[in-house]
C-alpha positions as CSV (number, residue, x, y, z in Angstrom):
1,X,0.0,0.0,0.0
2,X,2.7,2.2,0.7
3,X,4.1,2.4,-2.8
4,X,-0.2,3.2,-4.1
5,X,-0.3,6.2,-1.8
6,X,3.6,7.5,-3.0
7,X,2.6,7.4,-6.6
8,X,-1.1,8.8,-5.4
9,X,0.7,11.6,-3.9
10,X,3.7,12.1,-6.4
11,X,0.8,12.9,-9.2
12,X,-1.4,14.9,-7.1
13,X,0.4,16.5,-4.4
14,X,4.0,16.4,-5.2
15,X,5.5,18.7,-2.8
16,X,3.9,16.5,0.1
17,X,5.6,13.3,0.0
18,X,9.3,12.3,-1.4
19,X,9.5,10.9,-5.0
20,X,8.9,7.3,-5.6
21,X,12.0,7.1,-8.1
22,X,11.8,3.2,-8.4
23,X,10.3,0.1,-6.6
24,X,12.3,-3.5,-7.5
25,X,12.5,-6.8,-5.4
26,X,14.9,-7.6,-3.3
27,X,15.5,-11.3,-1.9
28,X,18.3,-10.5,1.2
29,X,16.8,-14.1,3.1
30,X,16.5,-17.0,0.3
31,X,12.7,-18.1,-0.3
32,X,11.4,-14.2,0.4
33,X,10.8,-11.6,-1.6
34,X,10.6,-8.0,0.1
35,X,9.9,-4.6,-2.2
36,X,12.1,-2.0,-1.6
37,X,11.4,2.0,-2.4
38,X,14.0,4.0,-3.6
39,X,12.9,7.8,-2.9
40,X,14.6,11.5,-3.7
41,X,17.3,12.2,-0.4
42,X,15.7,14.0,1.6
43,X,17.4,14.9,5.1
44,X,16.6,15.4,8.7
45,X,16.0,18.5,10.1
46,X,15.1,20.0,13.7
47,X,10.9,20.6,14.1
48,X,11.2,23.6,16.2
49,X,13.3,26.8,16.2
50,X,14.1,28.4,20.3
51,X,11.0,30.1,21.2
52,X,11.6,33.9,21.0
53,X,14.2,33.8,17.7
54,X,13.3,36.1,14.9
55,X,12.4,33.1,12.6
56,X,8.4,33.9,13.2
57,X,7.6,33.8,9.5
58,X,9.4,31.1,8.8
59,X,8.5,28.6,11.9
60,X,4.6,29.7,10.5
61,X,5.5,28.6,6.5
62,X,7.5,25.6,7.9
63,X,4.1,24.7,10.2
64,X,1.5,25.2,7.0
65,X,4.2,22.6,5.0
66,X,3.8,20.1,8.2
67,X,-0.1,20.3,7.6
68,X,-0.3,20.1,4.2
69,X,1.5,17.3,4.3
70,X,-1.3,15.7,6.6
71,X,-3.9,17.4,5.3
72,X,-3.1,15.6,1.5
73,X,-3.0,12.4,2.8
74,X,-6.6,12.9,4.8
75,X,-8.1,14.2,1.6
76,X,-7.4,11.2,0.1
77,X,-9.4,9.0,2.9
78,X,-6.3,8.1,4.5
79,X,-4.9,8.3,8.2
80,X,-1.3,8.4,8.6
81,X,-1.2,6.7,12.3
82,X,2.2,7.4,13.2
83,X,2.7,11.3,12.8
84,X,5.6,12.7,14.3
85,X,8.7,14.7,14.2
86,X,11.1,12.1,13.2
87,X,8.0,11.3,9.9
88,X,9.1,14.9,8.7
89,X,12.6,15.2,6.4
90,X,13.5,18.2,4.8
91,X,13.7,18.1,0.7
92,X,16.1,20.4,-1.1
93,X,16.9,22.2,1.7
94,X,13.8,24.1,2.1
95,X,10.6,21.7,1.8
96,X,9.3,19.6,4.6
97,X,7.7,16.1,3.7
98,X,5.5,13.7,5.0
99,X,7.5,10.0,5.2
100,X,6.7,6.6,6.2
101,X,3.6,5.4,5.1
102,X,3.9,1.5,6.4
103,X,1.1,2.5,8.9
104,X,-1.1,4.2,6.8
105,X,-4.8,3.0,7.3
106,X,-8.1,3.7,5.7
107,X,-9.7,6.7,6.9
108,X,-13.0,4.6,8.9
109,X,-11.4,0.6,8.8
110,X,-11.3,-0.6,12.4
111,X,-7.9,-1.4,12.9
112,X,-5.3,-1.5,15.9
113,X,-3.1,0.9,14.2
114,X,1.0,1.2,14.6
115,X,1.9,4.3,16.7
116,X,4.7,6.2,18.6
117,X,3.4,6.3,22.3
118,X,4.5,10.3,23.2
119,X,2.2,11.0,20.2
120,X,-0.3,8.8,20.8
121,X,-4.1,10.2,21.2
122,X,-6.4,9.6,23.6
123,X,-8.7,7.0,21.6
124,X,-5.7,5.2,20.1
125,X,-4.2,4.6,23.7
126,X,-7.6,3.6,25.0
127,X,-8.1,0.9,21.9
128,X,-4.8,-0.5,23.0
129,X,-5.0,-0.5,26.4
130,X,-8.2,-2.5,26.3
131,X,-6.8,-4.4,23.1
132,X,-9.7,-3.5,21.0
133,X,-9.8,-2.5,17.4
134,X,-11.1,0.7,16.2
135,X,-12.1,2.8,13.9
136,X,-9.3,5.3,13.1
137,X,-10.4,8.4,11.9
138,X,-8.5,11.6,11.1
139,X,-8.6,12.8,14.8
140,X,-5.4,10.8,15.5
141,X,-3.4,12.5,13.0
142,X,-4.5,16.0,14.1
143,X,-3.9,15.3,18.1
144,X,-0.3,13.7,16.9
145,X,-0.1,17.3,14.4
146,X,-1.3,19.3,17.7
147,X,1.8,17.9,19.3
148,X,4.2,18.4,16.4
149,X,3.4,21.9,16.4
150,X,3.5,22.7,19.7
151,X,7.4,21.4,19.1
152,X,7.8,23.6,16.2
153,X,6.7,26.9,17.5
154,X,7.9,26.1,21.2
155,X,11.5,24.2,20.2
156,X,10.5,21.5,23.0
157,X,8.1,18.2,22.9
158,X,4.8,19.2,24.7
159,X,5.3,15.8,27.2
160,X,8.8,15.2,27.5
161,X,11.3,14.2,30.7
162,X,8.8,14.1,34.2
163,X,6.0,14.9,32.2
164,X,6.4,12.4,29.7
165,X,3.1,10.7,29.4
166,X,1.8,6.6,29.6
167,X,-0.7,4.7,27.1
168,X,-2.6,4.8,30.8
169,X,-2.7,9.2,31.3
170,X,-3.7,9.4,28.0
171,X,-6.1,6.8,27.7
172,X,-7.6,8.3,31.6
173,X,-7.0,12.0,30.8
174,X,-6.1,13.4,28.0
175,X,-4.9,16.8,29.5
176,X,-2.8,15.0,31.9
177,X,0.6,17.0,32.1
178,X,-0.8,20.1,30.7
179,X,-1.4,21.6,34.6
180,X,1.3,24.0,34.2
C-alpha cells in the first residue's frame, strides 16, 4: 500500500511526500521476496526553532508545509497513524515532507493501528489499552499534528522528561501534564 499512496501523492500532491524514483525486489533471506522504495534524499532537520528567535515567519511557513503534508494524505481518505517529528525530512533544503507510510490506514477501517506512544491520542491509547480494534479516523493524526506543532513553535516536545506521558494518562485523561 505504501508504494499506491507514493505514486497517489507524487501525481497529485508532489510537494507533500518524497519521489517514488523506483520500486524493485529484493531477496536479502532465500525463499522471500521484500519490495524496496527508492525515494529522492531527503534529510533530517530539527521541528522547532528556540521560542523567542526572529524566525516567526518562517516557523509559520514551515508549520502550514507540516499540515499540508497531513492534510493531503486525509483528503485522500487516509490516516497516517504514526505522525511525528522524526515522519518529517526536509527536501532540497527548504521543503518539509511527510514520510513513512507503512502504517497508513483507511480513513473509517477498524484497525489497531501502529503508533509512537509520546504522540499517541487519547482514543488510540484507549483501543490498545483495552486491546480493541477501532475505527481510526482523522482525529489521530490531528492530536499527533497538535503535538508536532506545539514542538515547532515552542522548540520543546509538549510531554517530554517528568511529564512524559503513559498509554494509561492518555487513555484516563487526556490533559494529563498540561497543569502547568
Amino acid at each position: 500500500m505504501e508504494n499506491r499512496i507514493l505514486r497517489m501523492l507524487n501525481t497529485t500532491s508532489p510537494h507533500t511526500a518524497p519521489a517514488l524514483i523506483h520500486i524493485f525486489n529484493c531477496e536479502r533471506i532465500p525463499g522471500r521476496h521484500q519490495r524496496v522504495l527508492v525515494l529522492e534524499r531527503g534529510e533530517p532537520g530539527k521541528i522547532g526553532i528556540k521560542a523567542g528567535s526572529a524566525k516567526d515567519q518562517q516557523r509559520r511557513f514551515e508549520g502550514c508545509q507540516l499540515l499540508q503534508c497531513v492534510n493531503a494524505l486525509h483528503l485522500w481518505g487516509y490516516v497516517h497513524c504514526d505522525i511525528k517529528p522524526e515522519h518529517f525530512l526536509r527536501f532540497q533544503g527548504r521543503e518539509w515532507r511527510l514520510i513513512d507510510y507503512e502504517s497508513v490506514e483507511c480513513h473509517n477501517s477498524e484497525v489497531m493501528p501502529k503508533f509512537t506512544e509520546a504522540y499517541v491520542s487519547p482514543e488510540v491509547a484507549r483501543a490498545k489499552l483495552q486491546n480493541t480494534p477501532l475505527k481510526i479516523t482523522c482525529a489521530a493524526d490531528v492530536w499527533a499534528m497538535g503535538l508536532v506543532m506545539f514542538e515547532l513553535f515552542s522548540g520543546e516536545p509538549l510531554f517530554s522528561g517528568e511529564q512524559e506521558l503513559t498509554l494509561q494518562k492518555v487513555a484516563e485523561n487526556p490533559e494529563a501534564g498540561m497543569e502547568e
